[in-house]
C-alpha positions as CSV (number, residue, x, y, z in Angstrom):
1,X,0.0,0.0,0.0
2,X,1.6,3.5,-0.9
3,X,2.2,5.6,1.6
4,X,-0.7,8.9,1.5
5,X,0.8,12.1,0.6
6,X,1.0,15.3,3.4
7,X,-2.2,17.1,1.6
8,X,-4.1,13.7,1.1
9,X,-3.7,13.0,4.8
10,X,-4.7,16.1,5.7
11,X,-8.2,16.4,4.0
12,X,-8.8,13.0,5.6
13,X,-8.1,14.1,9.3
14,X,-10.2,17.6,8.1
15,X,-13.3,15.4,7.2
16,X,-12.7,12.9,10.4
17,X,-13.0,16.5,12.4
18,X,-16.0,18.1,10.4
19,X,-19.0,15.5,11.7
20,X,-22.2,16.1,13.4
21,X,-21.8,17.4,17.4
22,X,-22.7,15.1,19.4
23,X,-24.3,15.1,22.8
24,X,-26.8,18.0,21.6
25,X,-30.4,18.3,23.6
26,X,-32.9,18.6,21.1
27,X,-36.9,19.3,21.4
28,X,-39.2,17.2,19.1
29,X,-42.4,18.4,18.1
30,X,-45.2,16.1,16.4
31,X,-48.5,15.4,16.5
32,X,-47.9,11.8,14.5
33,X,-47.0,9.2,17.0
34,X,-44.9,7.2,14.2
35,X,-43.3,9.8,12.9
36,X,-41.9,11.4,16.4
37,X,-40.7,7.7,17.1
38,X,-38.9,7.5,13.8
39,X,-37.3,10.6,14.4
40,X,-36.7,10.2,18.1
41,X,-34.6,6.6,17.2
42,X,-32.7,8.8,14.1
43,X,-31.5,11.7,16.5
44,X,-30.3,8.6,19.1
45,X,-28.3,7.3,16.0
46,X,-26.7,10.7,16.1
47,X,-26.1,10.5,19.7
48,X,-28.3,13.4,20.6
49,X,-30.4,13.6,23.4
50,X,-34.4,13.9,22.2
51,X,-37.2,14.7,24.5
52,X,-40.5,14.1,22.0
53,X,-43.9,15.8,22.7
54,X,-46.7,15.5,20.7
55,X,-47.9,19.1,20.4
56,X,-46.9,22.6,20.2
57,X,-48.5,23.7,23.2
58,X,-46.9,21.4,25.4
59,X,-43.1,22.1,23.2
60,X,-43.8,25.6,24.6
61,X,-44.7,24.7,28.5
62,X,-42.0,22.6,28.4
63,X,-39.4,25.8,26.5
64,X,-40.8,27.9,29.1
65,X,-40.7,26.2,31.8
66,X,-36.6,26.4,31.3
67,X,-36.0,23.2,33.7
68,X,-34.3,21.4,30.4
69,X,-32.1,23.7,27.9
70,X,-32.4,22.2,24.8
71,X,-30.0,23.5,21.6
72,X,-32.3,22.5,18.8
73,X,-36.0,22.5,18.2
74,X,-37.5,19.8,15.5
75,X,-41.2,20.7,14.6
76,X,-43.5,19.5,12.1
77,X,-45.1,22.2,10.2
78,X,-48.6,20.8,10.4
79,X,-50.1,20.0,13.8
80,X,-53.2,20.2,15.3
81,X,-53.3,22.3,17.9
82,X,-50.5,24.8,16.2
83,X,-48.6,24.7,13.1
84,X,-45.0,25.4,13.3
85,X,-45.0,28.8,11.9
86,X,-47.0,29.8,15.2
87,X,-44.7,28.0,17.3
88,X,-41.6,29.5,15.4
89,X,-42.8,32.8,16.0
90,X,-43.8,32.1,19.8
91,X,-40.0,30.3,20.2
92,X,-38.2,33.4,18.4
93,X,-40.2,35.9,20.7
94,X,-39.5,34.3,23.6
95,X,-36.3,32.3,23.1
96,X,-33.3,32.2,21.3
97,X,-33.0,29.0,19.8
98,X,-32.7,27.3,16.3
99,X,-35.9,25.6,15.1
100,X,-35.7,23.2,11.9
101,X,-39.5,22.8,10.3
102,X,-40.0,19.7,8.4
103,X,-43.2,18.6,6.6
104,X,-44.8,15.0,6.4
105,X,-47.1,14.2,4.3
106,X,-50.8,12.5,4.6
107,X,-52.3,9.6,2.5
């Protein structure tokens, strides 16, 4: 096997370094049991730490209620009780934190 040249070696140690933080508290939101599983098991695969509600106005109590910090919000965009864009708005008011919206969609 030939040996791997400086700048070879270099990008390899640069990729090894530039993966996904691990360890981060995340919030998610959705009012589909399967789906909130599904995504509750992909986040453990990342080695995050999920706490999963199914609705917005409990995401909120739980936000404001500042017992847990969390780093990340996950939130479906169509939920009963609230859609995300409402809960966005409430979280940006209110909190600073990132919020990723994702849509699902019904059959």
């Amino acid at each position: 096997m030939a040996a791997m040249g400086g700048d070879q070696r270099q990008m390899m140690e640069d990729a090894a370094e530039d993966k996904f933080p691990e360890g981060l508290r995340v919030l998610a939101v959705d009012d589909d049991c399967v789906c909130l599983k599904v995504l509750e098991n992909l986040l453990r695969g990342c080695k995050y730490h999920p706490t999963t509600v199914k609705d917005a106005k409990m995401a909120l109590k739980i936000l404001s209620a500042g017992k847990v910090k969390f780093d990340l919000v996950i939130t479906d965009v169509r939920m009963q009780d609230m859609d995300s864009l409402k809960l966005l708005e409430r979280i940006r008011l209110e909190m600073d934190l990132p919020v990723i919206s994702t849509l699902t969609a019904q059959f």
